[in-house]
C-alpha positions as CSV (number, residue, x, y, z in Angstrom):
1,X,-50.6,20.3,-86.4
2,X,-52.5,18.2,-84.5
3,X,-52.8,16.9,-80.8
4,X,-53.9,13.9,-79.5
5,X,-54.7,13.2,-75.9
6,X,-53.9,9.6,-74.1
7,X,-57.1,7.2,-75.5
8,X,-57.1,6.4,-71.8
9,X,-57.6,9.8,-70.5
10,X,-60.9,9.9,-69.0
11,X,-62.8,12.9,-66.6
12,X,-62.3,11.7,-63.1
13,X,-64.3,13.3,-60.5
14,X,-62.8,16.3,-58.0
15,X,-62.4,13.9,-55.2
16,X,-61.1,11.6,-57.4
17,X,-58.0,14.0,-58.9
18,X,-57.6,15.1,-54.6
19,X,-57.4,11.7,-53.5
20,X,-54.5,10.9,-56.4
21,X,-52.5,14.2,-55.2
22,X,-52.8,13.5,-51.7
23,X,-51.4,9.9,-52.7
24,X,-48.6,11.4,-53.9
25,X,-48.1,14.1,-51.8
26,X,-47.7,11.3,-49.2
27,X,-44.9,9.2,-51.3
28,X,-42.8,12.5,-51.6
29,X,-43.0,13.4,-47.7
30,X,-41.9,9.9,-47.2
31,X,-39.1,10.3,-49.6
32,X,-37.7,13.7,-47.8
33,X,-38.6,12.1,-44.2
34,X,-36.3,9.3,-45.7
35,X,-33.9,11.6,-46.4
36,X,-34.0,13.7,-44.0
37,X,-33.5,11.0,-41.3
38,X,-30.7,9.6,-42.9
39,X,-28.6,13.0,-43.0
40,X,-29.1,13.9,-40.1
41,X,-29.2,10.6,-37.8
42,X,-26.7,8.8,-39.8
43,X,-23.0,8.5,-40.4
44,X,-20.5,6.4,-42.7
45,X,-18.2,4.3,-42.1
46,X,-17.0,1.1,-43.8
47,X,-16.2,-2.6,-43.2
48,X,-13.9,-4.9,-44.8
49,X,-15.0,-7.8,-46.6
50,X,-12.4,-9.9,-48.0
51,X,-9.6,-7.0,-49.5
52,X,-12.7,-4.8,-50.5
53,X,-13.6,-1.7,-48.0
54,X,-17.6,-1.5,-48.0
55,X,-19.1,2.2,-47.2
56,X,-22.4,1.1,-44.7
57,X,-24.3,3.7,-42.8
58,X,-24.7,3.7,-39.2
59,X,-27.0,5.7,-36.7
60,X,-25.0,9.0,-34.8
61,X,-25.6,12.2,-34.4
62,X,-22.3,13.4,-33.4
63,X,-20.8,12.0,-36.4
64,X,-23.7,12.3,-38.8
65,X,-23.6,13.2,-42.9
66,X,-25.4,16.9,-42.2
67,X,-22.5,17.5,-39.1
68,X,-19.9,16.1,-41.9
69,X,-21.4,18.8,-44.3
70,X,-21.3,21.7,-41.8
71,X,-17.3,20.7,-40.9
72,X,-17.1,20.5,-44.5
73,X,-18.5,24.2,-44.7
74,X,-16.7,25.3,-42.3
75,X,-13.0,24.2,-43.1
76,X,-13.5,25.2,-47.1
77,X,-15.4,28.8,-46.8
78,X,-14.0,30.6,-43.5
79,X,-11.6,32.9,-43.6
80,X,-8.2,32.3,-41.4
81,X,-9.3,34.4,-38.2
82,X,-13.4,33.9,-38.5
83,X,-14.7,32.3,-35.3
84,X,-18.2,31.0,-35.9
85,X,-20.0,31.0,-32.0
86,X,-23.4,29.5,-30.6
87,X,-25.5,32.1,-29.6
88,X,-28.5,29.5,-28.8
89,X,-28.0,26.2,-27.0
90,X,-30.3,24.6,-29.9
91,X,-28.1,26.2,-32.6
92,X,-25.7,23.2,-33.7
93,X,-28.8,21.1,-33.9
94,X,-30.9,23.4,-36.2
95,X,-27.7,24.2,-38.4
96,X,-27.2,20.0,-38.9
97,X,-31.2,20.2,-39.6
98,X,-31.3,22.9,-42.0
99,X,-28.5,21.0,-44.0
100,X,-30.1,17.6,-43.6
101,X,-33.5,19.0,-45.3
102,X,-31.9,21.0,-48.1
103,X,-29.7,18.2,-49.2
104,X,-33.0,15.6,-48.6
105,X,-34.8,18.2,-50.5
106,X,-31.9,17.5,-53.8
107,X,-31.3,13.8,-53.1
108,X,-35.5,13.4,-53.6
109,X,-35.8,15.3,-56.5
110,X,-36.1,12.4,-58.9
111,X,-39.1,10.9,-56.8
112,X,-40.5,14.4,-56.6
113,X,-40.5,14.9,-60.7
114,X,-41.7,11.2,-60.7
115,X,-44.6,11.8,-58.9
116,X,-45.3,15.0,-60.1
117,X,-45.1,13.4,-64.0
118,X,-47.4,10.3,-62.9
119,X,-50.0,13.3,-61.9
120,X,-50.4,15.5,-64.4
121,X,-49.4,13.6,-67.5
122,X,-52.5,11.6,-67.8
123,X,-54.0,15.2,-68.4
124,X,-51.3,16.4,-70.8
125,X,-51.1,16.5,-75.1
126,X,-48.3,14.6,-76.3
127,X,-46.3,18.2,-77.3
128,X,-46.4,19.0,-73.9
129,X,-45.5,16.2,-72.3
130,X,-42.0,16.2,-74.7
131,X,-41.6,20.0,-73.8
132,X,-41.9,18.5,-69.7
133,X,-39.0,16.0,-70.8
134,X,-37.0,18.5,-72.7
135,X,-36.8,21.2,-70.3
136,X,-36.3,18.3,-67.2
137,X,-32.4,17.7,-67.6
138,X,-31.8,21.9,-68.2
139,X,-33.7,22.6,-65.3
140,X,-31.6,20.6,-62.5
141,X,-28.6,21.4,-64.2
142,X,-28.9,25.0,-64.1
143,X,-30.4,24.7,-60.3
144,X,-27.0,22.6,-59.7
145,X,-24.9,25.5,-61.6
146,X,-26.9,28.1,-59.5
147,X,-26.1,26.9,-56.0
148,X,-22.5,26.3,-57.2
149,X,-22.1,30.2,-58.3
150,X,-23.2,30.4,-54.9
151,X,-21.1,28.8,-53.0
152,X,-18.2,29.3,-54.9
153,X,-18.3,32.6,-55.4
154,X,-20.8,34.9,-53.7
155,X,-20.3,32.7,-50.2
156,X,-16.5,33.5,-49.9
157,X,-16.2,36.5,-51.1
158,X,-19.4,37.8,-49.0
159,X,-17.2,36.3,-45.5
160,X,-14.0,37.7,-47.0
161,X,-15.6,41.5,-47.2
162,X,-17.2,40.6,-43.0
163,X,-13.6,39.5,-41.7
164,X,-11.7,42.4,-43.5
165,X,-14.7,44.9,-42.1
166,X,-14.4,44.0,-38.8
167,X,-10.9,43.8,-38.5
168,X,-11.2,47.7,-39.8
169,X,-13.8,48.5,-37.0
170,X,-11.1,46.4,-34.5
171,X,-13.8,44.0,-33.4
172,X,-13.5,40.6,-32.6
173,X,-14.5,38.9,-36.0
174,X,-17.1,36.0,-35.3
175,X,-19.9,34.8,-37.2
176,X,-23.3,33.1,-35.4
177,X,-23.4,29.5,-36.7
178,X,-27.3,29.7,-37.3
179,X,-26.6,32.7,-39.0
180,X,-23.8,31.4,-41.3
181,X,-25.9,27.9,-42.2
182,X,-28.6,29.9,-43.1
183,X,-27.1,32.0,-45.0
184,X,-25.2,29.6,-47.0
185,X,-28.4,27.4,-47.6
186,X,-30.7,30.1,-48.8
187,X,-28.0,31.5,-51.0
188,X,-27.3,28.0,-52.7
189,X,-31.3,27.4,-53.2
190,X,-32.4,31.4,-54.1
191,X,-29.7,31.2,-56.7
192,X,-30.4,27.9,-58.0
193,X,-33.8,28.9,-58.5
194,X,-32.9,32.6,-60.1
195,X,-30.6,30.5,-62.7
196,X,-34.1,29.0,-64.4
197,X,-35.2,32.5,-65.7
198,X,-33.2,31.9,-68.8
199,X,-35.6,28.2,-68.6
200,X,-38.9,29.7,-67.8
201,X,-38.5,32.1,-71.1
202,X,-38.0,29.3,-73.6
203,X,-40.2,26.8,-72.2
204,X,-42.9,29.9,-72.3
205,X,-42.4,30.6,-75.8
206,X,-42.3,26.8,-76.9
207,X,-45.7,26.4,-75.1
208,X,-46.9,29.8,-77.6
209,X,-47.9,31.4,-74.5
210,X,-44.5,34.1,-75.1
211,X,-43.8,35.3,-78.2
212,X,-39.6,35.4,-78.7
213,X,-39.3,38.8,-79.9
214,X,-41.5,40.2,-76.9
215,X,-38.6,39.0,-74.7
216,X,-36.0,41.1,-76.7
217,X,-38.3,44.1,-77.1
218,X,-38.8,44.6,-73.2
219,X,-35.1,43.9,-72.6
220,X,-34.7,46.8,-70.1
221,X,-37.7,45.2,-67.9
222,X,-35.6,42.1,-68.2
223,X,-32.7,43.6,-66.5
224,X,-34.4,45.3,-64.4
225,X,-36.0,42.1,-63.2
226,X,-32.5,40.4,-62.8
227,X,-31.6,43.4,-60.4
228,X,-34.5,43.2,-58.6
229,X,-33.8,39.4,-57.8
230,X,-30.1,40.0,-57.4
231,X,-31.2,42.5,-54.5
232,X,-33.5,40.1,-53.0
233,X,-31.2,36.7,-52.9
234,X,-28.2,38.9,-51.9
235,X,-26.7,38.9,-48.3
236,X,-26.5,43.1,-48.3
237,X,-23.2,43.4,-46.9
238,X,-20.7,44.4,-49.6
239,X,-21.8,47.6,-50.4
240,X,-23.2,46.6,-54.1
241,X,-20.7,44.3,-55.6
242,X,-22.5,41.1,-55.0
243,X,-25.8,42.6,-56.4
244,X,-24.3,44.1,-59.5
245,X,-22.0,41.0,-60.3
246,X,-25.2,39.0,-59.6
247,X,-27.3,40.9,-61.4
248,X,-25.0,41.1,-64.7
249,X,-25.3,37.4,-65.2
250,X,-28.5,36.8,-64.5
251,X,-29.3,40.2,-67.1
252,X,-26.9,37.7,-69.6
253,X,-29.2,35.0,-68.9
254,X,-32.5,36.5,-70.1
255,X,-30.8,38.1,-73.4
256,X,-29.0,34.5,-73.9
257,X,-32.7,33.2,-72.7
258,X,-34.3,36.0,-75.1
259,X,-32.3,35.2,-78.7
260,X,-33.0,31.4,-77.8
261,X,-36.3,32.2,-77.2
262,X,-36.3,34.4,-80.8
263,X,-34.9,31.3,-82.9
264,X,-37.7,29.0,-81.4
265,X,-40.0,31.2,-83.0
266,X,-38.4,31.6,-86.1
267,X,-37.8,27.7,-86.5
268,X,-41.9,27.8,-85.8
269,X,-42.7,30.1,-88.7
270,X,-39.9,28.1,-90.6
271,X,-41.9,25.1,-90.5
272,X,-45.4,26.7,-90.4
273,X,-44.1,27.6,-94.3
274,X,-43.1,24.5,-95.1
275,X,-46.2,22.7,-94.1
276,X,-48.3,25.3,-95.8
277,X,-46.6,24.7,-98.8
């Protein structure tokens, strides 16, 4: 098998490869700025034209998308009895900040992938720039399916367990709104990111830098692994059950991760065979 480099592929000097990063370093702080401004200093409304209503965005800050997505938080995830309070005056407007840069973060990711192709590809063989595409799609959906876990399950059932604890200690349930926001927000991103592991296995072993069956014979390390991360992204406040139920799938990941990983390799020798022959 053989690999062929870009014909236009040419040795650029250092200051030459910092100048093109720093160039597009700049294009993807402009796209989250963008972002970023427009969840958090902007609201929706819409206007009628004709018998069509048109969505248009307009500057508040009271009313904005990131305050929408806090209410929207709020109303869906609380438990019936859970006061969220201010304990800092700045509180509200960190909470609609953290929100405004973790969803600017998502809406930019195309632009970020863009810019990160249009840097290293120049630099890249052919087989590596296909394994690049290939593992693109799997890798945003599994981030998507990640944060959903998270906010669908882990989220509710974390506030459900702090409610029902403190109505057994007969304290007044309330939750700090910076606290909460942040919780939710890490949660959503630390278990987006913890759903690649399967992703980072297979795209090792199609690169030939992981062998498949390596993954399979240090299985226990793998689940070991996934406990050690379901410990770290966890909240710590239901006595285990998050962590374990967190850590079982994301152990099912790396075997699922692990036999995909052993069929790549087997497909490899498959064809290694074929071409020999």
């Amino acid at each position: 098998m053989s690999y062929q480099k870009p014909i236009q592929d040419k040795e650029l000097p250092l200051i030459e490869h910092l100048k093109e990063l720093l160039f597009r370093l700049k294009r993807i702080l402009i796209s989250l700025g963008a972002f970023f401004i427009i969840f958090f200093a902007f609201g929706i409304t819409t206007i009628k034209v004709g018998s069509f209503q048109i969505p248009i965005l307009y500057p508040t800050l009271y009313d904005s998308l990131s305050v929408l997505l806090v209410k929207y938080f709020l109303n869906h995830d609380l438990p019936p009895g859970l006061k969220l309070i201010t304990l800092n005056p700045f509180d509200p407007i960190y909470s609609s900040a953290i929100v405004s840069f973790y969803f600017a973060l998502f809406s930019s990711l195309p632009i970020i992938f863009r810019e990160f192709w249009a840097f290293v590809a120049p630099g890249l063989y052919d087989h590596e720039k296909k394994l690049i595409k290939e593992v693109l799609f799997p890798a945003i959906s599994l981030f998507i399916a990640g944060s959903a876990f998270a906010y669908f399950l882990i989220i509710p059932f974390m506030l459900i367990f702090i409610y029902r604890f403190d109505l057994a200690l007969g304290v007044e349930p309330t939750l700090s709104l910076r606290s909460y926001v942040n919780t939710v927000m890490t949660l959503m991103g630390a278990t987006g990111l913890a759903f690649e592991f399967p992703l980072i296995m297979i795209g090792l072993t199609k690169a030939g830098l992981v062998k498949g069956k390596t993954w399979l014979v240090n299985w226990r390390w793998g689940v070991f692994g996934s406990f050690i991360i379901a410990w770290l992204i966890s909240p710590g406040v239901t006595g285990g059950l998050i962590e374990t139920t967190i850590g079982i799938i994301l152990s099912t990941m790396y075997i699922v991760g692990a036999l995909i990983a052993r069929s790549i390799d087997r497909k490899k020798v498959k064809t290694t065979k074929i071409m020999v022959k």
